[in-house]
N, C-alpha and C positions, 0 to 999 in steps of 0.2 A: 686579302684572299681568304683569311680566315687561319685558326689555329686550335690544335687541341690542346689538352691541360699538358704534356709530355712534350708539345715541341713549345709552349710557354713558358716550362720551365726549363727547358735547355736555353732560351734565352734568360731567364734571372738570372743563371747560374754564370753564363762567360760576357752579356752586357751584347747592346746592338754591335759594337765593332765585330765583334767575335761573331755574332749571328750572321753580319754578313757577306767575311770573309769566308764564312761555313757556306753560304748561298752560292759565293761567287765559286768555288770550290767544285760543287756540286755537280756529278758529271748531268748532262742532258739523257734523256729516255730516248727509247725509241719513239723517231720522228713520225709526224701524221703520215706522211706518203708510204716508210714502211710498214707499218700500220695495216694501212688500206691495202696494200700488198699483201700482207701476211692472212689477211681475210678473203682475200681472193676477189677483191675489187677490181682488179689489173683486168681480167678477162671482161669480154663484150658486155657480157649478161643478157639475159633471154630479151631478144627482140632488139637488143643493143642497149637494155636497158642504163648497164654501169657507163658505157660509152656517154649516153645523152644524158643521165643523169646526176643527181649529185649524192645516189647512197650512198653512205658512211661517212662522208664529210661532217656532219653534226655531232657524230661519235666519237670519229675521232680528236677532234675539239675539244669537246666537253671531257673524253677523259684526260686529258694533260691540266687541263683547268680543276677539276675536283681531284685528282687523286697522284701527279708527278710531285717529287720529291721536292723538285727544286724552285720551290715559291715563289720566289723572288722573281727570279726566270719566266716564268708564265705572268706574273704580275706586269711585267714590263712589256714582255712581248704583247701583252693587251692592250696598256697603253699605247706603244707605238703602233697596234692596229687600227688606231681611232682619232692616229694622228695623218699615217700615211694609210690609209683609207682606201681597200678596196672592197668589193661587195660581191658576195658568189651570187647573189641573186640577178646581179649583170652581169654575169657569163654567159653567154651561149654557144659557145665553142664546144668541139668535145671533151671528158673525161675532166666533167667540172671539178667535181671533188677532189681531181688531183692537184690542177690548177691554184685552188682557193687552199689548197691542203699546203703543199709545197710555198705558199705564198707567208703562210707563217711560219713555215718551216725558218725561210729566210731572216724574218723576224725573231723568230729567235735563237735562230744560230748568231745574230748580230746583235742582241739584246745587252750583250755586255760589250759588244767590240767599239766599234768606231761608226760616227753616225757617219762620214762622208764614204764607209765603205757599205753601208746600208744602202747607202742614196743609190749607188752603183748596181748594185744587186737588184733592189726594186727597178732602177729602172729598164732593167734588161728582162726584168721578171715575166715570161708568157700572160699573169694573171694582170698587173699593173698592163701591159702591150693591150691587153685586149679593152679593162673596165674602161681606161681614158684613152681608148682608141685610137691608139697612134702603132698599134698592127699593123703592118700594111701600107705605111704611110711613105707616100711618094714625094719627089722634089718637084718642084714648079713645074707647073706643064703649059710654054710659050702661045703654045696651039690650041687650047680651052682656057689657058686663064686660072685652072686653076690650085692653088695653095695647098702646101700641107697643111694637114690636120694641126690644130693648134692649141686642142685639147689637154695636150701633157706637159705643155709649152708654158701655159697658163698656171694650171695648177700645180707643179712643182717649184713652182716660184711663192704664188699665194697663198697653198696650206701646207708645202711641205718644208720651205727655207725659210724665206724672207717676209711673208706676211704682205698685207697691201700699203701699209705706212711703214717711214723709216721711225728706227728707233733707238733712244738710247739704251744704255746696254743694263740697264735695269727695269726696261720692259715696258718704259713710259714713252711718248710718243715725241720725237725730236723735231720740235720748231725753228721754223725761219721766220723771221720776223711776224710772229704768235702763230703762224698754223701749219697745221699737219704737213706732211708732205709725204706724196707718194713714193713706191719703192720703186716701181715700172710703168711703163708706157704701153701703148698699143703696138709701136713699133720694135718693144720688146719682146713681146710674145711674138711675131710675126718674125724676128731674126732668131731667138731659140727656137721656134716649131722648125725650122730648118735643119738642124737638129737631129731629130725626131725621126728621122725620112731611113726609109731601108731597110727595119727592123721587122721582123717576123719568125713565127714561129722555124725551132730548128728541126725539122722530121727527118736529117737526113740518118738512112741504115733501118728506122723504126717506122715510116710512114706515123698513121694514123691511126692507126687498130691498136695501138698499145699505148697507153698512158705515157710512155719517157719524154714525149719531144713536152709535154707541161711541168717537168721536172728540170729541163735544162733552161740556160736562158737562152734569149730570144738572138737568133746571127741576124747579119747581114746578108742583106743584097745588093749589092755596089748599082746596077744597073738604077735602084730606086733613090740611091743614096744624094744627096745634095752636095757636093762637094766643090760649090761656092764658098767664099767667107761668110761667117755668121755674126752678126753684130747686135750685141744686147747688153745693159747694163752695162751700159760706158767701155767694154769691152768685144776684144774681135777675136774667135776663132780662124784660123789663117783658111785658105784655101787648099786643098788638094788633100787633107787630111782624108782617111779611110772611117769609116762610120764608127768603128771603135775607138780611134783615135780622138775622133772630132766629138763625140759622147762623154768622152774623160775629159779632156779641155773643158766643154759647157759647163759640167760638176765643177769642174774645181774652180773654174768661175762663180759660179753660182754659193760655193759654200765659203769663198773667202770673203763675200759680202757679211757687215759685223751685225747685221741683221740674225744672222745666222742661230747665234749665240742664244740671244734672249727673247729671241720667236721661239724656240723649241723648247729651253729651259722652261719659260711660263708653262707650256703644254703641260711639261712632264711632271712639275711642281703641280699645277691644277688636277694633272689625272693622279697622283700618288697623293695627294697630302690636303691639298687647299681649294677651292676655289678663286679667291681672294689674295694671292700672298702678297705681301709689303714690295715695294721697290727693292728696298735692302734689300730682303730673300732674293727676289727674281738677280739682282747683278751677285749676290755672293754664288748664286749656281753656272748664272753665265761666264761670270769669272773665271769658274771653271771650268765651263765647255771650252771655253776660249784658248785657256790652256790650263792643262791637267797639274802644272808643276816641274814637268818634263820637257815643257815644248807643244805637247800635241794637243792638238781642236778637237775635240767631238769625240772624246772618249767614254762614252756611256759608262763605263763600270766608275769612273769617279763624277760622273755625275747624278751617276744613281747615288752613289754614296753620300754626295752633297746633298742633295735634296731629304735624305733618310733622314743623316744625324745634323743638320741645322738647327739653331736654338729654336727659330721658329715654331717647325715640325713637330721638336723634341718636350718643349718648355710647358710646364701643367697650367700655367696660367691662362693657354689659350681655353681651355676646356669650358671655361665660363666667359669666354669672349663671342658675341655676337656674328662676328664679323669673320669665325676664322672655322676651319671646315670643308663639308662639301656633303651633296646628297651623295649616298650611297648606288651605284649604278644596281638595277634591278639580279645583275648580272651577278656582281657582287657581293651582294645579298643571301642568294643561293649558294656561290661557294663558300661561304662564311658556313652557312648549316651546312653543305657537304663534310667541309675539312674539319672544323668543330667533330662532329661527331663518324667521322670513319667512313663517309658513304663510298659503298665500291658497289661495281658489277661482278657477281659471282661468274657471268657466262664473256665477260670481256664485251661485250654486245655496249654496252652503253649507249642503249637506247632511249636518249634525252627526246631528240629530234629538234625541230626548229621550236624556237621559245620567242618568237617576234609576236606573237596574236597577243595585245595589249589585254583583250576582255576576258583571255582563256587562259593566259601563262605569264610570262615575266614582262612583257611587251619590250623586249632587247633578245639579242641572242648573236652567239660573236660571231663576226665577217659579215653580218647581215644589218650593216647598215643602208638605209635607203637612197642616201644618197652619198657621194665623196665630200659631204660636209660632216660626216660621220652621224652619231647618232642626236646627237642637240650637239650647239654651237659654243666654242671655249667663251664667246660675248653673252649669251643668254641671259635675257633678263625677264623673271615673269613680269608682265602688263600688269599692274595698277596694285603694284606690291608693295610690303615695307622695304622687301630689297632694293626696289626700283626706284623708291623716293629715298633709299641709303646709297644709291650709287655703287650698288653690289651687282657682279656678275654669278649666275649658278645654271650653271651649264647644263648639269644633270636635269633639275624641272624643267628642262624642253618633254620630258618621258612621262612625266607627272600629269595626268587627268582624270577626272572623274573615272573612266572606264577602267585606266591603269591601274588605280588606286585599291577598285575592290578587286580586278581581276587579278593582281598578285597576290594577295590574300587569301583568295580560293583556290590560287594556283598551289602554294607552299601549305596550305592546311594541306592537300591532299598527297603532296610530295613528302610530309613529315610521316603522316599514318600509314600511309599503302606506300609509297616510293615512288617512281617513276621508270616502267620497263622495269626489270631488275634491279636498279640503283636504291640501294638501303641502305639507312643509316643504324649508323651500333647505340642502344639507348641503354646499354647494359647500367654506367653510373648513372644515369640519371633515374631510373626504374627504381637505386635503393635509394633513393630520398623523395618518391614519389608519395610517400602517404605524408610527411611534412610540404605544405606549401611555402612557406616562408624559405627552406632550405632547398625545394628545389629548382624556386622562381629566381634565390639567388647565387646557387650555380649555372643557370642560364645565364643570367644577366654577365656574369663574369668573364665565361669563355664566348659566350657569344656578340655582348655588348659591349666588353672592358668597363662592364661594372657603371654604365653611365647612365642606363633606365633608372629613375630616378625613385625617392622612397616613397613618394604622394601615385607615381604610377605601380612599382610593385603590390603596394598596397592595394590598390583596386583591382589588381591581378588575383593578389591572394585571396581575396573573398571570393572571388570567377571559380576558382579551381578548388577552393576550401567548399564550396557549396558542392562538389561533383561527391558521387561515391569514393570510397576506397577500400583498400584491406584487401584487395585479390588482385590475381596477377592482369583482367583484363581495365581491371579498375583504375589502377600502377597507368598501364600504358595511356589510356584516355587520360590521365591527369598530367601525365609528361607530353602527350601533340597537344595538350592544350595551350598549357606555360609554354611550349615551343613557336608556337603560334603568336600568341599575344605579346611573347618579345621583339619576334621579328615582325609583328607590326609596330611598336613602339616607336614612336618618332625620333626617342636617344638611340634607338637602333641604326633608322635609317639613314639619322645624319650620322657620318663618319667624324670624328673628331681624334 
């Protein structure tokens, strides 16, 4: 997410355990929904504009991402938005931005809890009911023939638990006699979307004219509810269960599959750490999703903790390994320069807006995935690569193309010098080491890159910015976006190590 020199050295001083017992610690901010509340998003807006639309949802976003206390916390809740994947740009309901707002609210009120109490929450969630559209969704109808929707049925099985192949519990693919084998059937999906049936938004006391009913989750309608037995995954929810009932049964079906385990761990290991991680890695975290030590499954705060300080993660020897890493999401990138150097909203406005236009801006921008495979795929392998004849996955260069490439480069030259909306950054230390290039190409490099731009790259840096004017204060500042620039295009930049 990124760091300044002051929360870098509050880690030397107490070590990762202490850093992130301080994370875990760290109370939560004020949530997006009150947020958008507190700016007066809750009313119609002219023409019903706040109603149909989704002002404020990008700001409010964006400022928990650059500027909330509790790092960790937003690091995570982004990973799980890119695992359990929804997209405000498929909303068409009303009071989108409460919806998509409150949707990571969820996420990260559970970002340290328990993933099988996540599962629950999402899937009751208005914003999940409507993106995989199972809103609405009715029980068999004898008389047309036809079936619930079977959209959420599917994919809560496929990208949110268990994945499409079974696995062993170090994330490699578990054989019968040599080959793969799948997790479900078609008559799977077809007995959980059963499931699925009754659910809809809750307007009751508030109607429609006020944002609350995308704040709560989604009730029942028994009239629509299925309340047959459901049968999936070698298991049967009984008959006569009540929609609530019969929802908690499916989960807990669904999450004591040992799938469970090292389907998610891989994610969360790939979106924090690695692309790539060893088998070992992958079972010593599912080990612990499996259980914490206590007994319990799917306790995020010690799985985040596994994945943090594993030797893997931790051990310097990777840093000149080929093999170990991951591109940096574009996303990520920016809040590195945010948190690095202080970037705030003087008017609270945090007026980023949408950052998806690949040619103009970051070409990512979060909840704005295009589709519920999220933004590139955890498989991604670029075509007729060294990674692709090495047997490497990199997920991130699904985002990576020519147009991306320069357009984030133009995007961040101009977000370093002028801002973005009122989002500035503080260049104060960097300003007195501006007429040295050597001393200020490698305090960038430090706090911004962990010092891993390399000295044949600084070097051609330093002559870039050794050639510019200096000696005055506007001199200063063109020399420090420029070194700012030229880091966070650096390749040791962008790959994360």
């Amino acid at each position: 997410m990124g760091a300044d020199r002051a929360h870098m050295a509050s880690v030397q001083a107490g070590g990762y355990p202490a850093w992130l017992d301080a994370q875990f610690a760290t109370p939560q901010t004020m949530s997006r929904c009150d947020w958008l509340v507190s700016k007066g998003y809750d009313a119609l807006g002219v023409n019903n504009s706040y109603k149909n639309g989704t002002t404020g949802f990008d700001a409010c976003v964006w400022r928990k991402l650059l500027a909330s206390p509790d790092t960790l916390r937003q690091r995570v809740t982004l990973a799980l938005s890119e695992i359990l994947v929804v997209s405000i740009n498929s909303l068409s309901g009303g009071w989108r931005a409460f919806s998509a707002a409150n949707y990571l609210d969820i996420l990260e009120n559970n970002a340290f809890g328990n993933y099988r109490t996540l599962l629950q929450q999402v899937s009751t969630s208005p914003a999940m009911g409507e993106f995989l559209t199972f809103r609405g969704n009715v029980k068999y109808n004898a008389a047309t023939g036809a079936l619930p929707d079977e959209n959420y049925a599917r994919e809560v099985m496929q990208l949110f638990t268990i994945g499409l192949l079974k696995l062993n519990m170090d994330g490699t693919p578990a054989l019968s006699g040599g080959q793969q084998q799948e997790t479900y059937a078609l008559s799977d999906i077809t007995g959980l979307a059963r499931v699925f049936t009754g659910w809809d938004w809750d307007t009751s006391g508030t109607g429609t004219n006020t944002p609350d009913y995308q704040r709560r989750p989604m009730m029942q309608v028994a009239a629509r509810h299925e309340t047959g037995a459901s049968t999936f995954l070698g298991s049967t929810v009984p008959a006569g269960l009540n929609g609530v009932d019969c929802l908690t049964a499916a989960l807990d079906i669904i999450f004591s599959h040992p799938n469970v385990a090292p389907f998610v761990s891989k994610q969360l290991i790939q979106r924090l750490v690695t692309s790539n991680p060893s088998p070992a890695y992958v079972l010593r975290v599912a080990s612990v999703f499996q259980n914490d030590g206590t007994g319990i499954k799917g306790n995020l705060k010690a799985v985040v903790r596994a994945i943090l300080l594993d030797d893997e993660a931790r051990n310097s020897a990777n840093l000149t390994s080929n093999t170990f890493g991951k591109l940096r999401e574009p996303m990520l990138r920016f809040t590195a320069w945010a948190r690095a150097y202080g970037a705030t909203s003087l008017s609270d406005a945090w007026a980023i807006g949408d950052t998806s236009d690949p040619a103009t801006r970051l070409g990512q921008s979060p909840l704005r995935s295009p589709t519920v495979f999220n933004f590139f795929r955890p498989g991604y392998v670029p075509p007729n690569s060294s990674l692709s004849r090495s047997s490497l996955v990199a997920p991130e260069f699904q985002l990576a193309n020519e147009s991306s490439v320069v357009g984030y480069v133009n995007y961040v030259q101009g977000v370093i010098s002028v801002g973005v909306g009122d989002v500035k950054a503080d260049y104060t230390a960097l300003l007195a080491l501006a007429d040295n290039a050597q001393s200020l190409l490698d305090e960038i490099n430090t706090v911004i890159a962990a010092g891993q731009v390399g000295v044949d790259t600084i070097a051609t840096f330093r002559a870039a910015v050794d050639s510019m004017p200096s000696g005055t204060a506007s001199a200063r500042a063109n020399r420090v976006y420029a070194a700012l620039v030229l880091i966070m295009a650096a390749p040791e930049f962008q790959v994360l190590k």
